[in-house]
One Martini backbone bead per residue (centre of mass of N, CA, C, O) as a GRO file, in nm:
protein
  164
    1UNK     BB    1   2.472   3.137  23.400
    2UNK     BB    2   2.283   3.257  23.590
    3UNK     BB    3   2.053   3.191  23.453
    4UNK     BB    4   2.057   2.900  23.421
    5UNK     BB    5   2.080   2.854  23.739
    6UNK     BB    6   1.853   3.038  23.819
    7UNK     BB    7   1.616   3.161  23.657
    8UNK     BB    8   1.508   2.916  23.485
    9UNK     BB    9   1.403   2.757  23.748
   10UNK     BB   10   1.221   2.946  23.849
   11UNK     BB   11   1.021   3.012  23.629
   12UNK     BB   12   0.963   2.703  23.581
   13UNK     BB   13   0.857   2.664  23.899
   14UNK     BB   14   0.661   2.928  23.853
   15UNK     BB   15   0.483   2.774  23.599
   16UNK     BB   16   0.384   2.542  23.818
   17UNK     BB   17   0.248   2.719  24.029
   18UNK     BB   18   0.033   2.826  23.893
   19UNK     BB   19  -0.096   2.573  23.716
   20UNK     BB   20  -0.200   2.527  24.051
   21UNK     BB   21  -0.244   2.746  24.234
   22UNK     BB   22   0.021   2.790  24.483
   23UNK     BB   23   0.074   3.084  24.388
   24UNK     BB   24   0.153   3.417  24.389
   25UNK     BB   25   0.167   3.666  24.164
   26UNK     BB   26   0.391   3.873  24.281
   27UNK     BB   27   0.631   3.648  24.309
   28UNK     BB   28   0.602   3.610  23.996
   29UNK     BB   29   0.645   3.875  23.911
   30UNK     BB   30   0.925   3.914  24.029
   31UNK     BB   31   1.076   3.705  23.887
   32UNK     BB   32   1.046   3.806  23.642
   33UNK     BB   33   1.146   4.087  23.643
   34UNK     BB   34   1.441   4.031  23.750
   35UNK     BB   35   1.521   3.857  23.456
   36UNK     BB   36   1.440   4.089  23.271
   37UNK     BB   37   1.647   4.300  23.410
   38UNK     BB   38   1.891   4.090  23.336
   39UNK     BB   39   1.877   4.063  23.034
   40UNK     BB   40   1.890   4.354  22.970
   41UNK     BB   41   2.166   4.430  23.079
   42UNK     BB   42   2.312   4.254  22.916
   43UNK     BB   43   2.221   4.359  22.625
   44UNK     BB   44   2.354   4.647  22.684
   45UNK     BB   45   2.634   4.520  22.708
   46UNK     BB   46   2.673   4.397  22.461
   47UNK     BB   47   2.615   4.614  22.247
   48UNK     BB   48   2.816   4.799  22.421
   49UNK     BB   49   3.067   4.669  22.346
   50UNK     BB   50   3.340   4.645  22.210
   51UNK     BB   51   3.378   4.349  22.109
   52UNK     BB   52   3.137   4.382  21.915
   53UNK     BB   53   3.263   4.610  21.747
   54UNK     BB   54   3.498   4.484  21.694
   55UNK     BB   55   3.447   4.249  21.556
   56UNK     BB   56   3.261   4.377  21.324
   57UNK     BB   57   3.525   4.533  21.213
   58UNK     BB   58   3.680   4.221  21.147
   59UNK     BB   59   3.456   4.122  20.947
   60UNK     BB   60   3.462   4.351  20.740
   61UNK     BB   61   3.759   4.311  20.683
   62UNK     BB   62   3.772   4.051  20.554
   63UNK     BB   63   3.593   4.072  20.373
   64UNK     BB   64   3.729   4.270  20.175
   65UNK     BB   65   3.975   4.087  20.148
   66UNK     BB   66   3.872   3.880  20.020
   67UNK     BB   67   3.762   4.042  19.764
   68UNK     BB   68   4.079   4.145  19.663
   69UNK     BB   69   4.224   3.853  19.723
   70UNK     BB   70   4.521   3.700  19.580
   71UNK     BB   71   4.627   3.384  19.614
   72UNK     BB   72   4.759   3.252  19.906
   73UNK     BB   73   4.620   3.465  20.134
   74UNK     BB   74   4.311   3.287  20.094
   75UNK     BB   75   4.363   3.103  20.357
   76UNK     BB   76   4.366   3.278  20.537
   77UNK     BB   77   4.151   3.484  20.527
   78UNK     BB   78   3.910   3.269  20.552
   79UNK     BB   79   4.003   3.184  20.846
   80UNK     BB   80   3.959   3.457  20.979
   81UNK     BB   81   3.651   3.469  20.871
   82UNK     BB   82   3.539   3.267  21.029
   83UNK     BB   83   3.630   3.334  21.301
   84UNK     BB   84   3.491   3.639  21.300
   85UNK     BB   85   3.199   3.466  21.230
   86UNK     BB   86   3.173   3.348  21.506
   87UNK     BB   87   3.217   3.553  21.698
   88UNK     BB   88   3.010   3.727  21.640
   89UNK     BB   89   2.752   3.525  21.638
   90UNK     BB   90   2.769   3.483  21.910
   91UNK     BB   91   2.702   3.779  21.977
   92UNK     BB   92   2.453   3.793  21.899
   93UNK     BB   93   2.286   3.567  21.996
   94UNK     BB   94   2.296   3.650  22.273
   95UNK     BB   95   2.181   3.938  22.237
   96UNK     BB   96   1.892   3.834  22.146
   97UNK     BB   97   1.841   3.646  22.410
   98UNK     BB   98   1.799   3.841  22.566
   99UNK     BB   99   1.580   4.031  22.470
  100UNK     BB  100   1.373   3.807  22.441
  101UNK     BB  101   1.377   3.760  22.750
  102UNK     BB  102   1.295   4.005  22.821
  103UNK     BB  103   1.020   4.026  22.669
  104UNK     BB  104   0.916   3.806  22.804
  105UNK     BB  105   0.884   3.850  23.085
  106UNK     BB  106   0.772   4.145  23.093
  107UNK     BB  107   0.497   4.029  23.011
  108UNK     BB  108   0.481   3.782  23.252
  109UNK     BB  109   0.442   4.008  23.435
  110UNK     BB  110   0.190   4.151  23.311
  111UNK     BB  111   0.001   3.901  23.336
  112UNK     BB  112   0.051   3.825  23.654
  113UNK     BB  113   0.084   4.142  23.759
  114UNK     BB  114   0.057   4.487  23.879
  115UNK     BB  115   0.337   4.537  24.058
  116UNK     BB  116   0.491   4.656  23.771
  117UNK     BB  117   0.325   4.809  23.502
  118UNK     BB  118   0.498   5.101  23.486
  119UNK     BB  119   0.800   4.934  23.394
  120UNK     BB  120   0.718   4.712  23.229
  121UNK     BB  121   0.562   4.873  22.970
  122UNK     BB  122   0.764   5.035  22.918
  123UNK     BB  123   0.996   4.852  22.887
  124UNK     BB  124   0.834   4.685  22.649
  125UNK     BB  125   0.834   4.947  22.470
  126UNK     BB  126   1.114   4.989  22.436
  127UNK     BB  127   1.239   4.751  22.307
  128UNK     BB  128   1.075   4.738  22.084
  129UNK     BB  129   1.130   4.982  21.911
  130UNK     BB  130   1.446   4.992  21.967
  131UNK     BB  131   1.374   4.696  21.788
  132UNK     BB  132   1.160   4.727  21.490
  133UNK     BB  133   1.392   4.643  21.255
  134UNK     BB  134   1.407   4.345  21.333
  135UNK     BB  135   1.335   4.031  21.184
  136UNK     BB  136   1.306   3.826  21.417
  137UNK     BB  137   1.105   3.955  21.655
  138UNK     BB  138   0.797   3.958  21.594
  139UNK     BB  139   0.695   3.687  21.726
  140UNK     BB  140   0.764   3.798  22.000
  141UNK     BB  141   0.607   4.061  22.026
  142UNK     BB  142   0.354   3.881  21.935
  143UNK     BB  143   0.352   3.688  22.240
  144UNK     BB  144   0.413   3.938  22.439
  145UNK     BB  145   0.106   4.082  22.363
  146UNK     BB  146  -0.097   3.892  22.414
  147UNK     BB  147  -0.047   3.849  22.743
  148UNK     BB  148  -0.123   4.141  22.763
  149UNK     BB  149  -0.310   4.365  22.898
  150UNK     BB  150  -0.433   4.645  22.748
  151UNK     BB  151  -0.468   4.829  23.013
  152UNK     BB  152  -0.137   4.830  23.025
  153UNK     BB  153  -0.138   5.022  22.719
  154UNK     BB  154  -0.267   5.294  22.707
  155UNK     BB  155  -0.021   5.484  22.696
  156UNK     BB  156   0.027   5.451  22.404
  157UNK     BB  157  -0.235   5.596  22.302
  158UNK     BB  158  -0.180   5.848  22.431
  159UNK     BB  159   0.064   5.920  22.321
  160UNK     BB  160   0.000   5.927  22.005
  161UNK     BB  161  -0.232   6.125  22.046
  162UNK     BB  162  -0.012   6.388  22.108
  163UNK     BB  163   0.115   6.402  21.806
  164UNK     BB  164  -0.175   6.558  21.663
   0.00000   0.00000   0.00000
């Protein structure tokens, strides 16, 4: 609802007044981590919450009893897993999304300006890592390091190298 109503329209004005060099990249950076650093939080909050964790063990518990279940009550059991499976689903695509727009933005405040740096660059490199594994993301991550300039990620090379 924020992002919809706030976040997404201020971006798009500033992604509009950029390619007309018309804004300071310092405001449009600062909007962008703004939205970057609510979008993380958001999607830690998804993350973390009981409701994901619920959700996911009555999905995998309703799959178990389909695998056993023979008989009338093979219509309940497929009802409930579809709800459960909706439900589920519906939370982890959330979850995504938030995950995806934080990666957008922190890159995209990397590319507008110096002024958070320090922050979006770390913060843009631990969201990587710590979803390494998840098969949907390399195309955003790998759209999100092409625009950030290289010397904001030296650090990265760096810490590398000291664990040699």
């Amino acid at each position: 609802m924020i992002a919809e109503k706030f976040f997404r329209p201020a971006t798009e004005a500033i992604e509009i007044l950029l390619k007309d060099n018309a804004s300071h990249p310092e405001t449009a950076a600062t909007i962008f981590h703004q939205y970057a650093s609510f979008s993380e939080r958001r999607y830690r909050e998804i993350q973390n919450s009981s409701e994901v964790k619920r959700s996911k063990i009555y999905f995998e518990r309703i799959q178990t009893q389909l695998k056993e279940s023979r008989g009338s009550n093979d219509v309940k059991v497929k009802a409930q897993h579809k709800q459960d499976e909706a439900a589920y689903n519906q939370l982890k695509a959330e979850n995504e999304s938030c995950l995806g727009v934080a990666i957008k933005m922190y890159a995209r405040c990397l590319e507008t300006s110096d002024v958070y740096n320090d922050e979006a660059s770390v913060r843009l490199s631990s969201l990587w890592m710590s979803n390494f594994n998840e098969t949907w993301l390399p195309p955003t991550i790998s759209d999100a390091f092409e625009r950030v300039p290289s010397r904001k990620l030296v650090f990265l090379a760096v810490g590398c190298n000291s664990f040699h």
